[in-house]
N, C-alpha and C positions, 0 to 999 in steps of 0.2 A: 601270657597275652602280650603279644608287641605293643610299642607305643601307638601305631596309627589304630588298632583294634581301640585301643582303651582311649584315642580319640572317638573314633564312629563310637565306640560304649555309650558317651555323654547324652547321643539323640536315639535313644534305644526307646523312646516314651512311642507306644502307639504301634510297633516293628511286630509285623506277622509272627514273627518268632514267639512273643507272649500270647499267651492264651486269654480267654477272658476269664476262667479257672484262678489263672496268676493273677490279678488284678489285686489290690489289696482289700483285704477284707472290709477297712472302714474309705471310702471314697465319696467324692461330690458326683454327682449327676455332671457331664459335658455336655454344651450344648452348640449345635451347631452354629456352624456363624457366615450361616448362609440362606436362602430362602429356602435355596431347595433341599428339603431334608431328605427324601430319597434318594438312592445313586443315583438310581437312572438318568431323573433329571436333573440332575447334578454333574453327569455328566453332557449330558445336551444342553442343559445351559454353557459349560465349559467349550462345548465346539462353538456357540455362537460368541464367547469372550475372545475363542483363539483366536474366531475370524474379523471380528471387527480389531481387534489389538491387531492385527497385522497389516488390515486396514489404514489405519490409522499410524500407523510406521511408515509404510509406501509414501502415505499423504504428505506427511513432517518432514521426509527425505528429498519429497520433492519441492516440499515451499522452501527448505533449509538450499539448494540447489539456485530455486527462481527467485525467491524472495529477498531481497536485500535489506529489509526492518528484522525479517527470523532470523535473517545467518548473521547480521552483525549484533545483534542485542544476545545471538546467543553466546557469541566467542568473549563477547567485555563479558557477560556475568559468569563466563566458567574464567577468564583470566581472573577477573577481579577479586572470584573467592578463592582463587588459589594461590594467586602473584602472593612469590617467596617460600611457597614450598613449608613446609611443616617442621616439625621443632620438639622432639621428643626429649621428655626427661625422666628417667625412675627416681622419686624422692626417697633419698637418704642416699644416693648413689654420689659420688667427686664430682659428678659432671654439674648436680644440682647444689651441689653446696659452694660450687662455686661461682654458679649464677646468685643464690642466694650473697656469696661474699662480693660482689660487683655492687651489689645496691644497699649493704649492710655493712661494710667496709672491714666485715671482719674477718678475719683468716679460714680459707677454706678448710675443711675437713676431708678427713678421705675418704668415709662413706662407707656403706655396709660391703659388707664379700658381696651376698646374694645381690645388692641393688647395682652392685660394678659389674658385675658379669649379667645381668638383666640389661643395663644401660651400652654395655660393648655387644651382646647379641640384636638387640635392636635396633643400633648404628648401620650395623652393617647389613643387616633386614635390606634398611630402607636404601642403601646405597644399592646393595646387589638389585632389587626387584624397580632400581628407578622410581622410586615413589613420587619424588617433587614436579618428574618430565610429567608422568602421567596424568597426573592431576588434572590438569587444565581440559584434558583430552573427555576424564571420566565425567568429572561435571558438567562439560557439556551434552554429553549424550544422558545423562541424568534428566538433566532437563528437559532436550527435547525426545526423549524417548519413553521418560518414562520410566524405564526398569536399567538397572546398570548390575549387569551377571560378570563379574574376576571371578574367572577360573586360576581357582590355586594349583601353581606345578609343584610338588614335592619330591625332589630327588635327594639320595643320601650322598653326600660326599664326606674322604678320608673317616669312611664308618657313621657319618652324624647327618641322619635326616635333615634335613631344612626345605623352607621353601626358597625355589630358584628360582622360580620366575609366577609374576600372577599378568595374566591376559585378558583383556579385557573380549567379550563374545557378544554377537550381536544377539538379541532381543527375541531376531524374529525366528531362528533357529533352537529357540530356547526353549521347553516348557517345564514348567513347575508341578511335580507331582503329589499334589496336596490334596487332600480328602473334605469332603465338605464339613469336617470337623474342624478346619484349620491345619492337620496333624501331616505328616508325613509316613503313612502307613510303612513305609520301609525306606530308612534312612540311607540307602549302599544306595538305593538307589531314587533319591530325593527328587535330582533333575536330572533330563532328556535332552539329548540333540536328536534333531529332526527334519526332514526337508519337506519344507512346507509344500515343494511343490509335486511329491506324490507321499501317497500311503494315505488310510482313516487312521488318524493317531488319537486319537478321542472317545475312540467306542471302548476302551479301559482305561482306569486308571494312572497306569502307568504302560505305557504303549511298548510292545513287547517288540515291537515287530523297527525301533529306533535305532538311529546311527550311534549312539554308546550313549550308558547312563551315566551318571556322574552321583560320589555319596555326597551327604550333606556338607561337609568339611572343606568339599572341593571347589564351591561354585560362592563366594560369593554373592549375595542377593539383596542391591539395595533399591525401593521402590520412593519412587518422587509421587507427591498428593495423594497418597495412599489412604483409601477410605473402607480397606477391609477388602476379603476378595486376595487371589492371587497375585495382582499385578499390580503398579500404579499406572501416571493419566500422564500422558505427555502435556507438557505445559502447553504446548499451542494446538490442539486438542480440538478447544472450542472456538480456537480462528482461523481454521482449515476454511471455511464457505466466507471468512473476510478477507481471506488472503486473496482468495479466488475473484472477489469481487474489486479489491483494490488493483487487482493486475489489469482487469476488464476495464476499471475507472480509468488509470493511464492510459491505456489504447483508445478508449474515447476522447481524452482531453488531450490524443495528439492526432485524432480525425479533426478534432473539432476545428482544432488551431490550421490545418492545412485547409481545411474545407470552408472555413469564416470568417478567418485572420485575413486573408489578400482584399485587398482594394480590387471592388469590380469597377465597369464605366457603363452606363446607358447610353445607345444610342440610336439617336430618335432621328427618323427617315422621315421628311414631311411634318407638316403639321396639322391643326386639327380643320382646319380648313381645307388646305390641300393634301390629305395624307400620301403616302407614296403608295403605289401598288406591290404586288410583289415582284414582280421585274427590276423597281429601283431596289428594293431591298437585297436581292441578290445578287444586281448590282454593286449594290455598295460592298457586301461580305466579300465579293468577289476581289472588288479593288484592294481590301483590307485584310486580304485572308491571312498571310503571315502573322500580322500583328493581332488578331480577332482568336482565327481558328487554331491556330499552334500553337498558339502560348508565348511570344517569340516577343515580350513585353520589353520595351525597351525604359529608360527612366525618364527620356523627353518622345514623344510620340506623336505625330503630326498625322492630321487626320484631312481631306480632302471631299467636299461633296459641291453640287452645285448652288447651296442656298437653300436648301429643305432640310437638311440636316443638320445635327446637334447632337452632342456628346457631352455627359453629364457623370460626374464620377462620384459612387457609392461606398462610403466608409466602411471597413471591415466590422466584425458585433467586437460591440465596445464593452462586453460583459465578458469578456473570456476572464475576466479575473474573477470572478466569484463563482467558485468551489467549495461553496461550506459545505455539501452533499459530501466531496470526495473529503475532504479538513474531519468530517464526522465518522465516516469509515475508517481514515488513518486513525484517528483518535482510540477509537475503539477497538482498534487491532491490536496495537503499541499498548492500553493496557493489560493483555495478554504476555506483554515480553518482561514485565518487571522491571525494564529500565523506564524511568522520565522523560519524554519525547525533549527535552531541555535538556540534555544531557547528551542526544545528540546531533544535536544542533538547531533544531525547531524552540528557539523561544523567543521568537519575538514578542508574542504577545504575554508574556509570561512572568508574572510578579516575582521579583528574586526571594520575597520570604515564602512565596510557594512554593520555589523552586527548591530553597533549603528544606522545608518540610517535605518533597517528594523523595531529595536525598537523603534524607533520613531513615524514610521507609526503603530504600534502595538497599540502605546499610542493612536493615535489619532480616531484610530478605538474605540478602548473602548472609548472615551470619544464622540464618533458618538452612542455606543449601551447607553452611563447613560446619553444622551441629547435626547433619545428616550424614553428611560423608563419614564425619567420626564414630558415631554410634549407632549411624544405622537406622532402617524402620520399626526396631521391636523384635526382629525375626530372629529364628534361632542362630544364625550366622549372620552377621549383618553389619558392613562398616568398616572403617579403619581399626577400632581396637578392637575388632573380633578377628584380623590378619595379626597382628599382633599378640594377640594371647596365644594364638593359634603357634606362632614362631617359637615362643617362649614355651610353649610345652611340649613341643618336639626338640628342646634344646634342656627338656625336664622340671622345668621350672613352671609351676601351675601357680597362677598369680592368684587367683583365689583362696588358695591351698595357707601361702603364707604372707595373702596380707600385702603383696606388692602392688603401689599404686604409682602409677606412671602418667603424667599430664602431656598432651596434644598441645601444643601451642602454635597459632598461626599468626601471621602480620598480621599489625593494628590494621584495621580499614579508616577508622577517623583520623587524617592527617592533620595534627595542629599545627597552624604557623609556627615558624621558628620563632619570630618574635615574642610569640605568644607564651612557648615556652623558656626562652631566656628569659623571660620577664616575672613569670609563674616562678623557675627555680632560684631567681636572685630574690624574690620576695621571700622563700620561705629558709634560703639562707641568711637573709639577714634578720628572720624573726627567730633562728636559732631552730628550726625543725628539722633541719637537715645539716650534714656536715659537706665540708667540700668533697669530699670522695665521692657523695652521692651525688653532690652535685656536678660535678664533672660527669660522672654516669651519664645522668640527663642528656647532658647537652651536648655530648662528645660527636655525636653522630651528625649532627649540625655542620663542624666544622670540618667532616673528613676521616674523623681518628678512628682508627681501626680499633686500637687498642687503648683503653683510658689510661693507663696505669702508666704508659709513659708522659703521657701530660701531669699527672701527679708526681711522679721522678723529676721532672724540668721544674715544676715550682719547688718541689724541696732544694734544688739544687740550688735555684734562685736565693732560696730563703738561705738558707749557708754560706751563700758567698755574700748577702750582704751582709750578714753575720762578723763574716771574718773581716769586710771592709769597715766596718764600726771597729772592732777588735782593733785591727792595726791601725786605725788611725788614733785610738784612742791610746795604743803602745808610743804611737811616736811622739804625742803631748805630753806624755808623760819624760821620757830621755831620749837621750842619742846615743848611745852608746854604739863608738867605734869599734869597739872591740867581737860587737855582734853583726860590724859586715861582712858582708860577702866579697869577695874578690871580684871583679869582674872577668876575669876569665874563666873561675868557679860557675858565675853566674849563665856566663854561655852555654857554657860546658853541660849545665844541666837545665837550660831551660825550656828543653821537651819534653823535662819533668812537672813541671810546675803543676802542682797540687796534686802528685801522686803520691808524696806524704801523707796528705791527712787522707785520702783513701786509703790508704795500709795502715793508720794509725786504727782509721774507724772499724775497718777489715779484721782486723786484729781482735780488736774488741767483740767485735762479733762473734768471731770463731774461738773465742774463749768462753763466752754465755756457752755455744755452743756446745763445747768441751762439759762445761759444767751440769748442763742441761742432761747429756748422753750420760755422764757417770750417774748424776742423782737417777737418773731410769733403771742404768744397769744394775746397781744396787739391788734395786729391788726383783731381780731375777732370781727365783730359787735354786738352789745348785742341787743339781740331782743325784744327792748324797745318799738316801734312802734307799735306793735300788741297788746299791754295791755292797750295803754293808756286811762286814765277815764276820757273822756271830755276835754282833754286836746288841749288846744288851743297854748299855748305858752311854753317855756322852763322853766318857774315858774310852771306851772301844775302840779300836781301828776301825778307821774305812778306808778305802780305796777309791783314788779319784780314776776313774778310766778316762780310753780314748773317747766311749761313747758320750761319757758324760761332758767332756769337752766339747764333741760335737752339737750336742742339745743345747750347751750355754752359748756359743757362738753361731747358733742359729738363731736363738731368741734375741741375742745382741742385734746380728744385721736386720730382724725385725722393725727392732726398736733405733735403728739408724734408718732404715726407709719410711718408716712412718713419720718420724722429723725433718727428712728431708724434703715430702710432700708438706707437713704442715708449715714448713718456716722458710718455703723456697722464696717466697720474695724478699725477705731477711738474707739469704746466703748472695742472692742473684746483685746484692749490693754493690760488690766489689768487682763483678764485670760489667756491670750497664756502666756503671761511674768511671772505669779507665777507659771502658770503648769510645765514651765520647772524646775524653781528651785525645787518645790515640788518633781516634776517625778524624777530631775536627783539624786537627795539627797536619795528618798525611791531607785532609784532601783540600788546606789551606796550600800547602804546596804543590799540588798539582792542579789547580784550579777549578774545583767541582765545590760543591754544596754538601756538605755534611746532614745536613736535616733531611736531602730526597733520597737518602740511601740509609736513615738508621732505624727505621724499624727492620728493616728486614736482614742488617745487623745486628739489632737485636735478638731477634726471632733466633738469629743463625748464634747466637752465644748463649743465650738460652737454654735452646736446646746441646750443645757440645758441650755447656757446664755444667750440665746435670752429672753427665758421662764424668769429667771431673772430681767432682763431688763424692760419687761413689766412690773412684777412684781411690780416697784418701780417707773414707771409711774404710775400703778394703785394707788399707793399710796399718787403720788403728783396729781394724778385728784379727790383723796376721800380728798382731805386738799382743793383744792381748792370748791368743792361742800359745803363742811362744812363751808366755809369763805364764801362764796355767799349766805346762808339761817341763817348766823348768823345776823340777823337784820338789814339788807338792802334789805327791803319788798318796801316800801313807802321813797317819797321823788320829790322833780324836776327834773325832766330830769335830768338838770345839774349837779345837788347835785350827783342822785344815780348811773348817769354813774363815776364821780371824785370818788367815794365810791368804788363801786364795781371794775376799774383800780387799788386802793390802796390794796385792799384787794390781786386783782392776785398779784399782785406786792410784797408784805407781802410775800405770801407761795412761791414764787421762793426765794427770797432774801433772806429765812430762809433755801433754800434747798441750793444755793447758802456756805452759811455761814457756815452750820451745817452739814446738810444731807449730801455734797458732801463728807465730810472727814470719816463720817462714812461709806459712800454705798464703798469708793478706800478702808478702813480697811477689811471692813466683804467682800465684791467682791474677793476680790484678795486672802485671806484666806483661801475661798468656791474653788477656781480653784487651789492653793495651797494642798489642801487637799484630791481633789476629783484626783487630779493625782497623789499623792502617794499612795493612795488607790488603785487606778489603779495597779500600779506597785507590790503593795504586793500581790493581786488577780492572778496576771501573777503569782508571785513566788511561788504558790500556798497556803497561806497564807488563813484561815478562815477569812474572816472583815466582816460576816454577822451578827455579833453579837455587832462591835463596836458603840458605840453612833455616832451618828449625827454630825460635826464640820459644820462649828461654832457655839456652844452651844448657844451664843449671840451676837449683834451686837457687832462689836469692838473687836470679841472673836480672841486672838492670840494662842491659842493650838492647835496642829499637832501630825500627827498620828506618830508613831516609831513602829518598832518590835524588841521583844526581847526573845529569846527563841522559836521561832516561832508564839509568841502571840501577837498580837497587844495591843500596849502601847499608850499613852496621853502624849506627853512631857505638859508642863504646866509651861506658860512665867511669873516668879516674880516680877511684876510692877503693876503701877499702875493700868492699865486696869485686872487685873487677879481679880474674883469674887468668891465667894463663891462656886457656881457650879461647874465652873474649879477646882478649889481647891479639889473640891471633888472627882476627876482623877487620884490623884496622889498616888502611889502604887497599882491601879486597874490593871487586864489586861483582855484582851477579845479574 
């Protein structure tokens, strides 16, 4: 049975193919859940659901079109529940242990096999099928439709099913082949495309005579106000005949205004003694006709008669402001759309703690529309994480099966003032409930920071240097000894160094834990002496070390060097953030730029290329220890070749320990030193495509400079300075 069979297998309950023979011997009674319990009229009810539901799609498409209260309250509440797009994480996966290590300040973990390969399949789920564009799109036809049908595309690429794409299908093309059991009598073919505008697609069940069926797995099915029944209710539903009515309201209140708003004039031909005949009256029209009969109103207007006449001017209806008729119809529409008429822009008359209490219920409505989106109405496919289980078991992985749980996270909707929360996390770190790391967390997003953890790096940095400025000042109260200055030429000479000592000292230090940390692991690998042995009966026996068995120990090693280098990367990543700065702020002190608007993504860029590094010089203690295991510890006892071969690992850390570490903190910190002033002369527009390489060699202390716009080699006179650096000096590039 292929994967997509042993998918469609899961909605087999109810599928023509069981008999009612098959049914299990001990069952409950089903009952329907519908009025009409015969077909028949179960399906004659269903023609008159298809036709008013499609009714009623026409209607919404056309107020969403006229109506400007349906289309702008619809597009804020599908932005508002979706603004920022979604946020998946499988717990016990890297991804989540490292969200949990942001607000727990503890070191990330690397996370299950199954949960990192669950967490990297559903990354890229939601990247390829566009998940966060569509959003906006699906929720609002949710709303005003009613029914929201994603059709899933599953195509296989390089051998591996997936879904490729999910499309969103309109509504009214759509129908649901559900039995007045609730069931889907045949799951291959659960829903229908259909053109509503010929065929009887209703006189069966499932209409034979349709544009393609689609199985259950493919379509899915999520229904807004859903009250049982096939289908849900389009939210503006029940304000189709207010819509109609407030459009009508408008055209009246702007007859009214053209037709009762102008200033008319009487005027009186005669008086009541001598009135005029109608000879003077037409007369007078006659004399007056531009002004009278055209319209042709000027703003001063002189009128003419012999003495019987009089003209009296008639105020426009001085009620055109009272509309509580039309104020009552708005009112009552706008409760239909779920936003606050205060919200968008009607509130004058409107008490602001009603207002907050309207916005409250606003919130809670959206978070009713993104706890439907996620899981759906109940139905057997239904939601976001019914597309996502769905991904995850055409990639083999059945999240039921082993217990995988994976959380949907979407942006807060209550936005707190900033204030409100500086003031919240300075309280609860000064009552000791929180430590600074969390508290930086907090607040990081306030000021900008993309990434907290360099703000935590700038205050330890802080904290050290005043450290050392207490230190030395309290050195020089104490003597003066001349014998511990510096030359000032010395002092020149090296002060683009300044405080890359104690990062190599710290450096050092580091990668010696480190060292120590790697060997107490490897220790504890067992050596896979038991599979060679030749006849061996006793721990006097020979065994034989093979090549294989070397391979197996030096696989389990790089294990155990990349699972330390994931848990203690922000320990290693020490000695490049600390020389980048000095390198960046020194180059871009000399070219005239700002060192702080270019170092995260210095960062970012050392970072990442120090990982590569890093490995690097593993790879180099696992090619010393392979070399120490096939240097003549072939043959020997048990006992003899295991003491052997522990001495030997023990050898190449203890020389990495001793030697390596002082050089990997020199040439480390140097490479991150150099690669971010490089940085910074590239920003200045500076050619460096032509400079050599730094570090020329390990231990190599020479840095880049510019001079005249060319890139220069300072080049440090000590001990460690070699022929090849030497060979720098007066070059430029």
């Amino acid at each position: 049975m292929g994967l997509l069979e042993k998918i469609t297998s899961f909605w087999r309950r109810g599928s023509p193919e069981r008999t009612e023979d098959q049914r299990q011997a001990v069952s409950t009674p089903e009952a329907h859940n519908t009025e009409d319990v015969i077909e028949t009229d179960h399906l004659y009810r269903t023609l008159q659901v298809e036709s008013g539901r499609r009714a009623v799609l026409r209607d919404v498409e056309k107020m969403l079109e006229d109506d400007p209260l349906v289309d702008e309250t619809n597009v804020r509440v599908a932005r508002k529940a979706t603004r920022g797009g979604i946020f998946v994480t499988v717990n016990g996966s890297s991804k989540h242990q490292q969200k949990k290590a942001a607000h727990t300040g503890k070191k990330a973990g690397r996370g299950a096999k199954v949960s990192n390969q669950a967490q990297v399949i559903i990354d890229a789920f939601l990247k390829r099928c566009k998940i966060d564009g569509k959003l906006p799109m699906w929720a609002g036809r949710l709303i005003s439709d009613g029914d929201l049908f994603l059709n899933v595309v599953i195509e296989e690429q390089l051998g591996q099913p997936m879904i490729s794409a999910i499309k969103w299908t309109p509504p009214a093309i759509i129908k649901r082949n559900e039995d007045n059991f609730g069931n889907f009598p045949d799951p291959a073919r659960a829903f229908s495309e259909i053109d509503p505008k010929r065929g009887a697609y209703f006189l069966t069940l499932i209409p034979e005579d349709a544009v393609q069926h689609f199985p259950l797995w493919s379509m899915n099915h999520i229904r807004w106000k859903w009250r049982g029944g096939m289908y849900g209710r389009s939210q503006y539903a029940a304000i189709r005949k207010l819509s109609k009515q407030n459009a009508t309201a408008d055209d009246d209140m702007v007859v009214r205004r053209k037709t009762r708003a102008p200033q008319r004039r009487v005027h009186s031909i005669g008086s009541k003694d001598n009135p005029g005949d109608e000879k003077v009256v037409q007369k007078y029209r006659s004399e007056h006709r531009d002004t009278i009969e055209n319209g042709r109103y000027k703003a001063t207007t002189d009128y003419f008669h012999n003495g019987q006449g009089d003209v009296k001017n008639l105020d426009g209806d001085g009620n055109l402001d009272k509309i509580k008729d039309v104020t009552y119809l708005f009112d009552k529409q706008n409760a239909a759309t779920m936003v606050p008429k205060g919200l968008l822009g009607f509130a004058e008359d409107i008490n602001r703690d009603v207002l907050d209490e309207q916005k409250e219920e606003f919130y809670d409505a959206i978070g009713d529309i993104r706890q439907l989106l996620e899981y759906g109405d109940g139905g057997e496919f239904s939601g976001l994480r019914a597309l996502i289980e769905l991904e995850l078991l055409l990639h083999g992985i059945d999240a039921e099966a082993v217990d995988l749980v994976f959380d949907i996270i979407w942006q807060p909707l209550r936005d707190e003032p900033d204030d409100k929360v500086i003031e919240r996390t300075k309280m609860a770190l000064d009552a000791g409930l929180i430590d600074k790391r969390t508290a930086i967390n907090n607040t990081a997003h306030i000021f900008g920071v993309e990434n907290p953890e360099f703000v935590i790096m700038a205050l330890q940095e802080e904290a050290q240097a005043r450290e050392k400025a207490v230190k030395k000042s309290s050195d020089e109260d104490e003597q003066d000894d001349p014998d511990d200055a510096v030359t000032d030429a010395k002092a020149d000479d090296e002060a683009h160094l300044a405080g890359m000592d104690e990062i190599e000292s710290e450096g050092k230090q580091r990668w010696q834990k480190r060292f120590r940390r790697l060997r107490k692991q490897a220790s504890k690998i067992s050596l896979p002496l038991d599979d060679i042995v030749l006849d061996a009966k006793s721990d006097e026996d020979e065994v034989y070390l093979s090549e294989d068995a070397i391979d197996q120990f030096i696989n389990a090693v790089v294990t155990v060097h990349a699972d330390d280098r994931e848990k203690y990367s922000a320990e290693l990543a020490y000695i490049y953030t600390h020389s980048a700065v000095i390198g960046g702020t020194l180059a871009a002190t000399n070219v005239g730029l700002n060192f702080k608007l270019f170092r995260e993504d210095i960062f970012e860029d050392l970072l990442e290329n120090s990982a590569k590094r890093v490995v690097g010089i593993d790879a180099t203690t696992e090619r010393q220890l392979r070399e120490a295991l096939a240097a003549g510890f072939l043959t020997g006892s048990k006992r003899e070749l295991t003491k052997m071969v522990r001495e030997a690992i023990g050898e190449v850390y203890d020389n990495a320990y001793k030697n390596r570490s002082e050089a990997i903190a020199r040439t480390e910190s140097m490479w991150a030193y150099n690669r971010s002033a490089l940085r910074m002369y590239a920003e200045a527009g500076v050619d460096i495509s032509k400079a050599p390489s730094l570090p020329a060699h390990i231990r190599c202390r020479c840095t880049y400079s510019v001079e005249d716009g060319k890139v220069i080699i300072l080049v440090t006179s000590d001990e460690r300075t070699c022929p090849t650096c030497k060979g720098f000096v007066g070059k430029e590039w």
